[in-house]
gemmi code that builds the backbone of each chain (N, CA, C; Angstrom):
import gemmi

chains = {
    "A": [
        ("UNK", (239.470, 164.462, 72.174), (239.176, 163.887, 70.871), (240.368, 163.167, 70.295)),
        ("UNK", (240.112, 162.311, 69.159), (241.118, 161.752, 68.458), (242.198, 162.708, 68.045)),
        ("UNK", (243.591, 162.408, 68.052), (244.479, 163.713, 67.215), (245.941, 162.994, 66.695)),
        ("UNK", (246.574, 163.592, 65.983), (248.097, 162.889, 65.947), (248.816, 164.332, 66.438)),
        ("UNK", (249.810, 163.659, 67.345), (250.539, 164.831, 67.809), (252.218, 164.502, 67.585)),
        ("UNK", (252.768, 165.411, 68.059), (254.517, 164.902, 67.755), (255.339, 165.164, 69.202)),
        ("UNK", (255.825, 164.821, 69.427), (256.695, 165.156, 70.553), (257.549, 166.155, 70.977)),
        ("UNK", (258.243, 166.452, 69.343), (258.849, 167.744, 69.389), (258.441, 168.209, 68.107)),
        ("UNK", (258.611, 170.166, 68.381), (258.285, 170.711, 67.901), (259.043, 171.247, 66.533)),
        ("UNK", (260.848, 170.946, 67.145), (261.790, 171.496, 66.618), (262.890, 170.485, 66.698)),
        ("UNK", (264.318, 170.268, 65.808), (264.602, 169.015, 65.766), (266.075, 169.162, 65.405)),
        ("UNK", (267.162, 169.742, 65.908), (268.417, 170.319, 64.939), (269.679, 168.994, 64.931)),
        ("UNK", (269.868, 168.786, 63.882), (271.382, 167.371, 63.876), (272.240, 167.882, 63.103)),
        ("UNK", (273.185, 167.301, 62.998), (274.445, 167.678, 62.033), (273.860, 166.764, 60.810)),
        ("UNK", (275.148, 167.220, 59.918), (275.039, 166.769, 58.704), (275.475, 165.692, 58.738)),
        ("UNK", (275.238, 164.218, 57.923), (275.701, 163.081, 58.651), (275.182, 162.042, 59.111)),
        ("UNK", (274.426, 162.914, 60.872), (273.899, 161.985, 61.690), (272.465, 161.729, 60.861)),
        ("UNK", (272.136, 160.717, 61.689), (270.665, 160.096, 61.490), (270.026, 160.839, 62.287)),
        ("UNK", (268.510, 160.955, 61.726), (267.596, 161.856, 62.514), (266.599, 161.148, 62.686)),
        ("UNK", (265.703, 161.284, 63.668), (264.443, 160.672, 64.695), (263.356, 161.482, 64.579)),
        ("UNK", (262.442, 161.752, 63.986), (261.207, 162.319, 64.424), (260.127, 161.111, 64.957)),
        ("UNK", (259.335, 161.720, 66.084), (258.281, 160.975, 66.446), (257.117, 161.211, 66.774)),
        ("UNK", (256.258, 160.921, 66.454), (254.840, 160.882, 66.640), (254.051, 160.281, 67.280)),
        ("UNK", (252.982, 160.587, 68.005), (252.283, 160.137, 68.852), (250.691, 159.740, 68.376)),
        ("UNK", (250.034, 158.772, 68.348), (248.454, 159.012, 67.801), (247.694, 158.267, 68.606)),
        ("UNK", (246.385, 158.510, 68.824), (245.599, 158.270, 69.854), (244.457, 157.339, 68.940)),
        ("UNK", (244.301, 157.246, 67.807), (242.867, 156.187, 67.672), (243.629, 154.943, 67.216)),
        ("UNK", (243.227, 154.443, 67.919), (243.581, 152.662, 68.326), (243.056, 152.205, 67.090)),
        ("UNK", (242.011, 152.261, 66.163), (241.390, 151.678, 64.923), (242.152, 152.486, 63.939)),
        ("UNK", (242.841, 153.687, 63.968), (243.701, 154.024, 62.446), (244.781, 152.378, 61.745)),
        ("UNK", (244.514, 152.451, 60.702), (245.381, 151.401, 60.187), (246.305, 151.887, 58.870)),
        ("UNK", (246.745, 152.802, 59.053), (247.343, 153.442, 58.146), (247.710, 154.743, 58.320)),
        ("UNK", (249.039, 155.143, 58.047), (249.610, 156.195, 58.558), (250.660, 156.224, 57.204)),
        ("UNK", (250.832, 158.120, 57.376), (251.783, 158.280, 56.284), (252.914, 159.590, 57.225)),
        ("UNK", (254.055, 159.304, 56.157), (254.985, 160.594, 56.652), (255.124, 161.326, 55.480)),
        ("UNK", (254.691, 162.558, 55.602), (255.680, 164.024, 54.749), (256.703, 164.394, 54.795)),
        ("UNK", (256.444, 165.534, 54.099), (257.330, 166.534, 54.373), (257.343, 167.605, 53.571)),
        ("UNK", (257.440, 168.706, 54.403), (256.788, 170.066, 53.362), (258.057, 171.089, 53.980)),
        ("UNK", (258.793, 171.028, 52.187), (259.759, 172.642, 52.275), (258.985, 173.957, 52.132)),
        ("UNK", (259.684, 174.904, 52.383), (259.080, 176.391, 52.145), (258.889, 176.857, 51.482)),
        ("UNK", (256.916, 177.530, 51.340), (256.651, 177.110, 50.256), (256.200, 176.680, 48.772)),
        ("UNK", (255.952, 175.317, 49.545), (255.483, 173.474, 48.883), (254.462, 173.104, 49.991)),
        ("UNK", (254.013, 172.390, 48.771), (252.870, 171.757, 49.445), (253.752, 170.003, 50.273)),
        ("UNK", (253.122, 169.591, 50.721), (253.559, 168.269, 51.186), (253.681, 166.909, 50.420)),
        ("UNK", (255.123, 166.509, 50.497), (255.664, 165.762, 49.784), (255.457, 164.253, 50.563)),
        ("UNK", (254.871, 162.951, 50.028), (254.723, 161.883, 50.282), (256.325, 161.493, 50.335)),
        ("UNK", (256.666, 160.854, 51.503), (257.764, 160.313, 52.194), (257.811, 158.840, 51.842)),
        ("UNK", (256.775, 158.183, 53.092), (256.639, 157.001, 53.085), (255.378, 156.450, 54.034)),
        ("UNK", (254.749, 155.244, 53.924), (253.772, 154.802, 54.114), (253.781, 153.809, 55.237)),
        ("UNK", (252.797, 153.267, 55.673), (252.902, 152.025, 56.823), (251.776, 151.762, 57.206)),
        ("UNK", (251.143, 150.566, 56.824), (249.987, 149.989, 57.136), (249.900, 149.183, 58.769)),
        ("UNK", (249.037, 149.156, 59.535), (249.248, 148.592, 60.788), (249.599, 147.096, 61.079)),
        ("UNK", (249.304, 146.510, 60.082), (249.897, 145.225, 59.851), (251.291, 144.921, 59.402)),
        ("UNK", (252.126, 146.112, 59.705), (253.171, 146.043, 59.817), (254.148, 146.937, 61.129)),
        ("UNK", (255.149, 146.841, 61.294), (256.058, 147.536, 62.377), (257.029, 148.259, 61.712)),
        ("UNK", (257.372, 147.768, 60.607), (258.688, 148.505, 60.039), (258.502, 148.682, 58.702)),
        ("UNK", (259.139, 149.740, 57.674), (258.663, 149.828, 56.678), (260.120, 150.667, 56.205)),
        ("UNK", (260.929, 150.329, 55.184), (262.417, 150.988, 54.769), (261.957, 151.874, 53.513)),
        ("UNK", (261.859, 152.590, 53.005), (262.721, 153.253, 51.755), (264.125, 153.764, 51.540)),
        ("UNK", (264.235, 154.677, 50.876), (265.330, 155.160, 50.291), (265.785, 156.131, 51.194)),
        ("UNK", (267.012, 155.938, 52.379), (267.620, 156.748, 53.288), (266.019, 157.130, 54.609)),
        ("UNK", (264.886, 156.596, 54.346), (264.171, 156.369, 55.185), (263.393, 155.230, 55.864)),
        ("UNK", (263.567, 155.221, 56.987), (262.518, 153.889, 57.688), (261.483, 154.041, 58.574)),
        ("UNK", (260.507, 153.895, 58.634), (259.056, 154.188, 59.528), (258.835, 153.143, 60.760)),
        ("UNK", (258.791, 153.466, 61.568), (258.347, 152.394, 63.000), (257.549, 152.527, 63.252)),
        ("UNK", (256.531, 151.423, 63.071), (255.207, 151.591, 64.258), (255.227, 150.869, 65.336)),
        ("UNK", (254.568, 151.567, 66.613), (254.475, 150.774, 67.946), (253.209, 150.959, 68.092)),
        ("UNK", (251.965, 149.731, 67.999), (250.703, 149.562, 68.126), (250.562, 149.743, 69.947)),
        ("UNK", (251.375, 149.142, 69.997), (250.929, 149.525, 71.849), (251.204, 150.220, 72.252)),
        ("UNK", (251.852, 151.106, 72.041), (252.014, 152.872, 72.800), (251.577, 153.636, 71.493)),
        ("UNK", (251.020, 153.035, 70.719), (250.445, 154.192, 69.700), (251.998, 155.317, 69.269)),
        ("UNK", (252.205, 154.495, 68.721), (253.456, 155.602, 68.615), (254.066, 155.545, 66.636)),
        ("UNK", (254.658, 156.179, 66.370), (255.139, 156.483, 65.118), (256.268, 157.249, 64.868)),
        ("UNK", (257.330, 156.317, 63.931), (258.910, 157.426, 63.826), (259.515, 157.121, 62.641)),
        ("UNK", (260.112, 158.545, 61.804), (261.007, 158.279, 61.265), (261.918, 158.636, 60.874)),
        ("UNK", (262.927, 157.762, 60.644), (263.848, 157.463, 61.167), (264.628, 158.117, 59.383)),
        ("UNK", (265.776, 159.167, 59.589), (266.414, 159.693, 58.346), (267.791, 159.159, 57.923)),
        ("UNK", (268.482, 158.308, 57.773), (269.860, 157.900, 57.435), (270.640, 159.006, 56.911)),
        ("UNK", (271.973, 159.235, 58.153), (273.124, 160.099, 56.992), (272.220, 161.685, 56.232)),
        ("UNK", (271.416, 161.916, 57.059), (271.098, 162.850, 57.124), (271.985, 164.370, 56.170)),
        ("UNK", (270.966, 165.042, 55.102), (271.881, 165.841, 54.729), (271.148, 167.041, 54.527)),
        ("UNK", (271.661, 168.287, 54.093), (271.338, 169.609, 54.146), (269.484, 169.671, 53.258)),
        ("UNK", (269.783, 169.465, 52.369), (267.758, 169.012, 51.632), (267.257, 167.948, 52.577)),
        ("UNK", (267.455, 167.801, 53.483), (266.179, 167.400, 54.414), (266.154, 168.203, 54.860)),
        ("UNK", (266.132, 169.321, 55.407), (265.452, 170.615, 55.887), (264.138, 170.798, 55.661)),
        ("UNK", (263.221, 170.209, 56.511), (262.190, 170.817, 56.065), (261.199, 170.119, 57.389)),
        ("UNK", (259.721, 170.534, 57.562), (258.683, 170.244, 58.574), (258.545, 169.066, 58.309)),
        ("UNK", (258.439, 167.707, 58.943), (258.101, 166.591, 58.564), (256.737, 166.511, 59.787)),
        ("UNK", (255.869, 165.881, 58.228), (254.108, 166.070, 59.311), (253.833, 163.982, 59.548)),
        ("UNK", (253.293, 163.885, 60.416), (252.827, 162.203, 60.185), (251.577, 162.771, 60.010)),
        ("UNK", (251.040, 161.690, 59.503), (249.332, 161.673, 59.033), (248.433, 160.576, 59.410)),
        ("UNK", (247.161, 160.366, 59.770), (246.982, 159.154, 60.161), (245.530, 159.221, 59.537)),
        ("UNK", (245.106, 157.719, 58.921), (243.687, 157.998, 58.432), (243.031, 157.232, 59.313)),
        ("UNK", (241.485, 158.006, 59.652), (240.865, 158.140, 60.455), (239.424, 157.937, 59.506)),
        ("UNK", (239.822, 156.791, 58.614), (238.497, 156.779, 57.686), (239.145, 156.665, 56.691)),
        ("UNK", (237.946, 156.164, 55.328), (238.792, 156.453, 53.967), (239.074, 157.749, 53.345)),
        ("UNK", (238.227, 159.081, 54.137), (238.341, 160.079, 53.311), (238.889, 161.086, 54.486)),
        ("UNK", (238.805, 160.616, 55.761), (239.772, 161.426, 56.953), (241.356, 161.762, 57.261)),
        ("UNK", (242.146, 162.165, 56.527), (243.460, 162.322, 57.451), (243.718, 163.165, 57.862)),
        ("UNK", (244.414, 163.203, 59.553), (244.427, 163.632, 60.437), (246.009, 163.891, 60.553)),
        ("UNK", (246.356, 165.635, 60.366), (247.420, 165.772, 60.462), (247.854, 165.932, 61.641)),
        ("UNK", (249.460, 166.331, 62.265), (250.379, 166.083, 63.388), (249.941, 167.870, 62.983)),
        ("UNK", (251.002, 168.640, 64.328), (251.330, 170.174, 63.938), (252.896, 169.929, 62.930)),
        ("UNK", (253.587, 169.288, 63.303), (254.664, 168.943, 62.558), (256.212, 169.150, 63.220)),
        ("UNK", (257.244, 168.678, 62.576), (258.052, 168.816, 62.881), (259.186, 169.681, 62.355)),
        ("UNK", (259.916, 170.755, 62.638), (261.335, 171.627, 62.028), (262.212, 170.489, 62.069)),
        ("UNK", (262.363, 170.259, 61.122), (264.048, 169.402, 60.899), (265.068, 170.412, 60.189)),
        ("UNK", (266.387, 170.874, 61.525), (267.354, 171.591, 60.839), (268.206, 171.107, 60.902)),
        ("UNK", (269.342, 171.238, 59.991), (270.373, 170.515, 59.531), (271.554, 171.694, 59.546)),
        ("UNK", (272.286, 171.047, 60.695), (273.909, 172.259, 60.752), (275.053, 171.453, 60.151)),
        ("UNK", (275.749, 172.283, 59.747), (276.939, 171.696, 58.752), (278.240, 171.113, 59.278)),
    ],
    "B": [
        ("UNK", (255.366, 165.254, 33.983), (254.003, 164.622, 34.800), (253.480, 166.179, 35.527)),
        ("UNK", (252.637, 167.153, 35.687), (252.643, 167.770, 36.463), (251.896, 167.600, 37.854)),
        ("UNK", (251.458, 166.565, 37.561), (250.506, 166.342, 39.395), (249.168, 167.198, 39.432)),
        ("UNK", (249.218, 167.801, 40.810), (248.541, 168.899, 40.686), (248.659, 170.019, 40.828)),
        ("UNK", (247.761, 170.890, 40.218), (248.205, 172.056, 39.740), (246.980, 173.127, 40.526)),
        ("UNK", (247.457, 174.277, 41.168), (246.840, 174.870, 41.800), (247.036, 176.520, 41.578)),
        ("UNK", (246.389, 177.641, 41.362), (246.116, 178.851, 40.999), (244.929, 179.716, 41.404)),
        ("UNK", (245.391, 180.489, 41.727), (246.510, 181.486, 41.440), (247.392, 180.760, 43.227)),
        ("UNK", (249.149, 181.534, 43.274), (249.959, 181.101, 43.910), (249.731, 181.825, 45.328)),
        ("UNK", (249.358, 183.338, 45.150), (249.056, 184.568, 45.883), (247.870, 185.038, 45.755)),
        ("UNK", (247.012, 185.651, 46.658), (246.051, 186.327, 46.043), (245.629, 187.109, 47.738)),
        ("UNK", (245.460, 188.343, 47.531), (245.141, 189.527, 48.417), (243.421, 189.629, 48.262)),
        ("UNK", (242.984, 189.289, 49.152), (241.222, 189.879, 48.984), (241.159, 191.074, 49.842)),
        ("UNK", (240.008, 191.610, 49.804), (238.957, 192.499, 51.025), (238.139, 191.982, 51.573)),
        ("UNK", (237.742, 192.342, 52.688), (237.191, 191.563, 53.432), (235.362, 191.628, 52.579)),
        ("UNK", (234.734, 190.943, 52.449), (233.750, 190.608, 51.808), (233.628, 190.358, 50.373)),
        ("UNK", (234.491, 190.355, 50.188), (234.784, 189.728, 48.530), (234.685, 188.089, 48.439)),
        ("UNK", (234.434, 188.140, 47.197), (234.746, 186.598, 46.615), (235.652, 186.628, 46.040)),
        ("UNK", (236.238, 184.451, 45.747), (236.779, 184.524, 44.694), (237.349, 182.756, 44.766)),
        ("UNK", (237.763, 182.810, 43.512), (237.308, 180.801, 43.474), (239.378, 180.574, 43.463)),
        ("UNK", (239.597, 179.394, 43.824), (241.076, 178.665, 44.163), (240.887, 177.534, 43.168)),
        ("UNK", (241.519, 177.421, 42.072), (241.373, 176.401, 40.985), (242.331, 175.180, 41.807)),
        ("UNK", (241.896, 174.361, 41.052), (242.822, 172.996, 41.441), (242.798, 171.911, 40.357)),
        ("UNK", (243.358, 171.726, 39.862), (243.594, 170.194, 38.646), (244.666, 169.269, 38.935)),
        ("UNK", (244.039, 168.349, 38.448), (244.970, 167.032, 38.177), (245.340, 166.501, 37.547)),
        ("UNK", (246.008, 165.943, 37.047), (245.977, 164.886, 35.817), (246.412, 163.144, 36.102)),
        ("UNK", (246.165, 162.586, 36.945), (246.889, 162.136, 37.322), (245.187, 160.946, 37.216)),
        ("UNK", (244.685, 161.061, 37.172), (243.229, 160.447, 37.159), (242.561, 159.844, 38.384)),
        ("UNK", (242.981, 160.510, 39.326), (242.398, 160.096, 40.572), (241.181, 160.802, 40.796)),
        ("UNK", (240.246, 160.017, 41.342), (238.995, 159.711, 41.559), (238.631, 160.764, 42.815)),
        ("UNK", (239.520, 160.490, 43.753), (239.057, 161.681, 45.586), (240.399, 162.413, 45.226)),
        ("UNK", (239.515, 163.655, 45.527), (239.899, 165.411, 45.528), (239.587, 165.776, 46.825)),
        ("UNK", (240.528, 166.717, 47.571), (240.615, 167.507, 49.067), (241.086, 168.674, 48.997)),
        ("UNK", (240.551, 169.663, 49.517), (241.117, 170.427, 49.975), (241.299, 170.776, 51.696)),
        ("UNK", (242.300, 171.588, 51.898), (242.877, 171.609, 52.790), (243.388, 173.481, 53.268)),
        ("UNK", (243.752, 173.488, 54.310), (243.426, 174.772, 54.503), (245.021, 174.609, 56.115)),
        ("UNK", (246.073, 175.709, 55.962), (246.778, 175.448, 56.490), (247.379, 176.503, 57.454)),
        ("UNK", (247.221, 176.999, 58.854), (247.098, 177.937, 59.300), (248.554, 178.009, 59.699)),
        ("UNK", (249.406, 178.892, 59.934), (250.536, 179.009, 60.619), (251.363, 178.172, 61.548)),
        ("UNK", (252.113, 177.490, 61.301), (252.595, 176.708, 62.369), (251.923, 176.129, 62.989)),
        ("UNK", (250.873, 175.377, 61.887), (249.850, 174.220, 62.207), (249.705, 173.039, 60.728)),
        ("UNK", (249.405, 171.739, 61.236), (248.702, 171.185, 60.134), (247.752, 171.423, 59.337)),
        ("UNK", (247.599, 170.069, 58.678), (246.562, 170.880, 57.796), (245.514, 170.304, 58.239)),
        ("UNK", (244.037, 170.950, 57.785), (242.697, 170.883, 58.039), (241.835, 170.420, 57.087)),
        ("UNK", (240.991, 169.517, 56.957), (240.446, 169.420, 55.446), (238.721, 170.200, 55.844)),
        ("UNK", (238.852, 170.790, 54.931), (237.944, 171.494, 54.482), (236.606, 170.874, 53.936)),
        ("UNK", (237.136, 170.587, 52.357), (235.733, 169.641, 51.455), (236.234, 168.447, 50.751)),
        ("UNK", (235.960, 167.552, 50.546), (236.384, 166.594, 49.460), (235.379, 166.031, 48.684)),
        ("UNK", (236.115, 165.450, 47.650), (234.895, 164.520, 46.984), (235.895, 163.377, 46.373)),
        ("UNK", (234.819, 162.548, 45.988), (234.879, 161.210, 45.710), (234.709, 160.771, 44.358)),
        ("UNK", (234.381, 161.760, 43.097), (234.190, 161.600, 41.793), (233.477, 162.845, 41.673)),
        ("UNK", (233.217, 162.956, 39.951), (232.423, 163.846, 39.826), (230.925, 164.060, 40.251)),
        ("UNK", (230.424, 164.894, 40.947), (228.961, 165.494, 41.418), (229.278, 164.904, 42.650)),
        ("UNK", (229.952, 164.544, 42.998), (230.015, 163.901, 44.478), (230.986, 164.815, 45.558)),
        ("UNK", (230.667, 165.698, 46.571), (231.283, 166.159, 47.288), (230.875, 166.075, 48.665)),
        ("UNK", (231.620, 166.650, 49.832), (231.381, 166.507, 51.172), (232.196, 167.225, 52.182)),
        ("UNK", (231.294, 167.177, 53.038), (231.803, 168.578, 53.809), (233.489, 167.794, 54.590)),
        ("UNK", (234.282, 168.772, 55.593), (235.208, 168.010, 55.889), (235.456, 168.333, 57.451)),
        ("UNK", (236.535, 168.899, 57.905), (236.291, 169.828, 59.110), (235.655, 170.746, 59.569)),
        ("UNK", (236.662, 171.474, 58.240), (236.122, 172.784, 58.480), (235.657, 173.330, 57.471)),
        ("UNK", (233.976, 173.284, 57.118), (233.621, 173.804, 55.837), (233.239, 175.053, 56.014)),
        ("UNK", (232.669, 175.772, 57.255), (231.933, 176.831, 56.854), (232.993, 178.059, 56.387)),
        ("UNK", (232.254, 178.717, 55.921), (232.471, 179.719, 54.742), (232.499, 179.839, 53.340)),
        ("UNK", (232.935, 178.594, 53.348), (233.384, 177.647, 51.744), (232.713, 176.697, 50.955)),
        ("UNK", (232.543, 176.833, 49.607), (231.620, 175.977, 48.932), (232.759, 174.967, 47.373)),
        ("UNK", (232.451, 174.231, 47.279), (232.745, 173.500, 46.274), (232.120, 172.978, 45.438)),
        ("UNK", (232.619, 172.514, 43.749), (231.682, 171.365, 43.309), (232.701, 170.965, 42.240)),
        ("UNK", (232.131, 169.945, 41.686), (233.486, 169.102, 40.831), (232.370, 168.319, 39.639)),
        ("UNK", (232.765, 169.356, 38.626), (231.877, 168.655, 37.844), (232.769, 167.428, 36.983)),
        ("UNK", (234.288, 167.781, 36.849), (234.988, 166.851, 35.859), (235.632, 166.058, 36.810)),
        ("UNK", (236.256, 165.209, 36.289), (237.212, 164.160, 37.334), (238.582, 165.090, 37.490)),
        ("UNK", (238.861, 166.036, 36.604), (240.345, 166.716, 36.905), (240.354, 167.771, 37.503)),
        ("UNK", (238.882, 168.835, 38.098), (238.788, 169.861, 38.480), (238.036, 169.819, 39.977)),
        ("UNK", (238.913, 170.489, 40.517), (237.769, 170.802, 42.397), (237.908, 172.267, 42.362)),
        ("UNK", (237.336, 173.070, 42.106), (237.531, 174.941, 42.237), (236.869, 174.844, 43.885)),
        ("UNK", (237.621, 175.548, 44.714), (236.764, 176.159, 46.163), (236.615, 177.520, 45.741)),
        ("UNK", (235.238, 177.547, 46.430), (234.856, 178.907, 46.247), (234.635, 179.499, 47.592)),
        ("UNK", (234.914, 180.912, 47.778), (235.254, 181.524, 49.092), (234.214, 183.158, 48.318)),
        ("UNK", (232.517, 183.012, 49.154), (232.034, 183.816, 48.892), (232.064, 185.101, 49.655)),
        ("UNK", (231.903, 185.167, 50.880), (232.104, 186.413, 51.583), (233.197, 186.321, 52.217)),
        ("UNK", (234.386, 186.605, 52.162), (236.028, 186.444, 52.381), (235.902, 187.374, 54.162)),
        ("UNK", (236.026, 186.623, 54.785), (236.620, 187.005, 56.396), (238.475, 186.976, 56.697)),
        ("UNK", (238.394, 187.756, 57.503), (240.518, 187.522, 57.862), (240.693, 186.182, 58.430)),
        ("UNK", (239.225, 185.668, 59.344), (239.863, 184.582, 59.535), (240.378, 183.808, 58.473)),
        ("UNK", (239.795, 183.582, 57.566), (240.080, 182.821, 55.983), (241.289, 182.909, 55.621)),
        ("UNK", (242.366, 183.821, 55.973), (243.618, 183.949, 55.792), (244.374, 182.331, 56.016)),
        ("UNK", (244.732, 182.181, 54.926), (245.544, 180.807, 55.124), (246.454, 180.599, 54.400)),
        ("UNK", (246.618, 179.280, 54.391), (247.525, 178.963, 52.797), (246.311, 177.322, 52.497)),
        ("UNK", (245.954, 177.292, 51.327), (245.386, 176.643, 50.970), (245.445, 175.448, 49.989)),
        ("UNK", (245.681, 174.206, 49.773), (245.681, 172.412, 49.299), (245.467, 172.396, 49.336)),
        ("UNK", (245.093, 171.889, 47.750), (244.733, 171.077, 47.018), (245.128, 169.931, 47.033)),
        ("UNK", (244.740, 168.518, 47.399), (245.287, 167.140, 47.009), (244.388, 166.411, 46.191)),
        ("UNK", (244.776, 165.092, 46.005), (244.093, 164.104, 45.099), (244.854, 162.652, 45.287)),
        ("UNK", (243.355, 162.170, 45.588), (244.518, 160.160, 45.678), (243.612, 159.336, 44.757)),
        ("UNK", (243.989, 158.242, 45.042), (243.418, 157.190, 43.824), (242.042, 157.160, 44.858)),
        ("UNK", (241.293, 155.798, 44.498), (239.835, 155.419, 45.379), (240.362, 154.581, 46.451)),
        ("UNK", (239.490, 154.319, 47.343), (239.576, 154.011, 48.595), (240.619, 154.694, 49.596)),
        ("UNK", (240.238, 154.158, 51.046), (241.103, 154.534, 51.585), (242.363, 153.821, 52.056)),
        ("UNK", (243.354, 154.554, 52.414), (244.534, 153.791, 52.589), (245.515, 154.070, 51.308)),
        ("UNK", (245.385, 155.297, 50.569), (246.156, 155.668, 49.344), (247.045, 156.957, 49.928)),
        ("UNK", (248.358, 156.816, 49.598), (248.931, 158.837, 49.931), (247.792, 159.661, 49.304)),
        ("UNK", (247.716, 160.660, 49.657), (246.797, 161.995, 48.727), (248.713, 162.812, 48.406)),
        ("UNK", (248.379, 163.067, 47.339), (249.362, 163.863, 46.596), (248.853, 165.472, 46.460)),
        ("UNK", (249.711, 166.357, 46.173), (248.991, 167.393, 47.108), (249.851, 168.861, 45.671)),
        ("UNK", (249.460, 169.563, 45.983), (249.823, 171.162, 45.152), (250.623, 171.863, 45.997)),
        ("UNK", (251.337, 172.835, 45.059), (252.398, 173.602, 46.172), (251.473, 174.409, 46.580)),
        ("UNK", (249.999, 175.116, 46.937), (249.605, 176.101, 47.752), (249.019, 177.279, 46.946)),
        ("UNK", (248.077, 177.400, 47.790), (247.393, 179.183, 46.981), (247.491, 179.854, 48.425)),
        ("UNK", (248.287, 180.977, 48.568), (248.875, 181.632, 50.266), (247.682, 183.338, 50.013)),
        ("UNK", (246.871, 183.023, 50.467), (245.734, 184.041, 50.572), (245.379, 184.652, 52.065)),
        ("UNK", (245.393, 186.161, 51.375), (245.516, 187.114, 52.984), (243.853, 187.621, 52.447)),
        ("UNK", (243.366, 187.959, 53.810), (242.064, 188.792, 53.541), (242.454, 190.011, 54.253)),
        ("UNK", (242.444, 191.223, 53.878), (242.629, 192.317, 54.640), (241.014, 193.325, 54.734)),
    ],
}
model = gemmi.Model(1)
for chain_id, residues in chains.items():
    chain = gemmi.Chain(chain_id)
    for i, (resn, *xyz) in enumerate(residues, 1):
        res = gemmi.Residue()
        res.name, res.seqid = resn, gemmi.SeqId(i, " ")
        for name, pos in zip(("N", "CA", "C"), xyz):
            atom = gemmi.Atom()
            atom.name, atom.element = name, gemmi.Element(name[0])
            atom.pos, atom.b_iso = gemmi.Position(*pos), 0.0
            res.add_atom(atom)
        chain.add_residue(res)
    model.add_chain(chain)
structure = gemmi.Structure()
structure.add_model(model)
structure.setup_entities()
């Protein structure tokens, strides 16, 4: 069946570096995808967004990649610091009233 | 601003009990979800709706009933409480159509024993 999955489960960087999470999704017609992120808890915090008519998408110390041809999804954390600790989920809608969560990702942060 | 707001935070049942998971908004969005979040898993949607009197099933509805009579309220109701039901349970809410974030509640973390 359709699903969004992640690659890894668990994710540890220093304080500092930039961090990578990535995601994987399988329905070729999603056109819209979002990233979280949920501390311990909390419910899930809106990150950032990315419509398929685009590849790249920046906010604030975050940037989103999409790759339409390997179905793929990442993002990307700048300078990374101790409050990013937390599960980062991608989401993908699968309809207007469908989203389809990842299992998620541990992002830990060593000092 | 409080977003949304979800109650009670905890709640312990027995197994065949009821009991309803409030959820509000203020935020005036139109589609309401809930969501249902098992251990070291995503989340699942359960029921949503689309305005008031308007609801619909989602993944995973059975056990669970809803209805939304105002635009700021979705209560789930959980009539005969099983362990599977043990979860942690979201609440969200987005504007209309699709292609909006859903903004979401910190959680109602419910054990059935």
């Amino acid at each position: 069946g359709e699903s969004v999955g992640l690659h890894l489960p668990t994710l540890s960087v220093q304080e500092g570096d930039n961090s990578i999470i990535n995601c994987a999704y399988s329905n070729s017609a999603s056109d819209y995808f979002i990233w979280y992120k949920q501390e311990s808890g909390k419910g899930p915090q809106f990150i950032i967004d990315i419509r398929s008519n685009m590849d790249k998408r920046q906010g604030q110390r975050v940037t989103v990649l999409l790759n339409k041809t390997v179905k793929h999804l990442s993002l990307q954390i700048a300078a990374t610091q101790p409050g990013d600790s937390a599960v980062y989920f991608c989401a993908e809608f699968q309809g207007a009233q469908k989203l389809v969560f990842g299992q998620g990702t541990r992002l830990t942060i060593n000092p | 601003n409080a977003g949304v707001t979800q109650t009670p935070k905890f709640r312990i049942l027995k197994i065949g009990q009821s009991m309803t998971l409030q959820c509000a908004q203020d935020m005036n969005h139109n589609y309401m979800y809930w969501y249902r979040q098992d251990p070291g898993m995503g989340l699942k949607l359960i029921y949503y709706s689309v305005g008031a009197g308007i609801t619909d099933k989602g993944e995973v509805p059975n056990g669970y009933n809803v209805s939304r009579s105002t635009t700021e309220d979705f209560p789930l109701r959980l009539e005969l409480a099983a362990p599977s039901q043990t979860s942690v349970y979201f609440c969200a809410s987005s504007y209309p159509t699709g292609g909006q974030p859903q903004h979401f509640g910190d959680g109602t973390r419910l054990s059935i024993l």
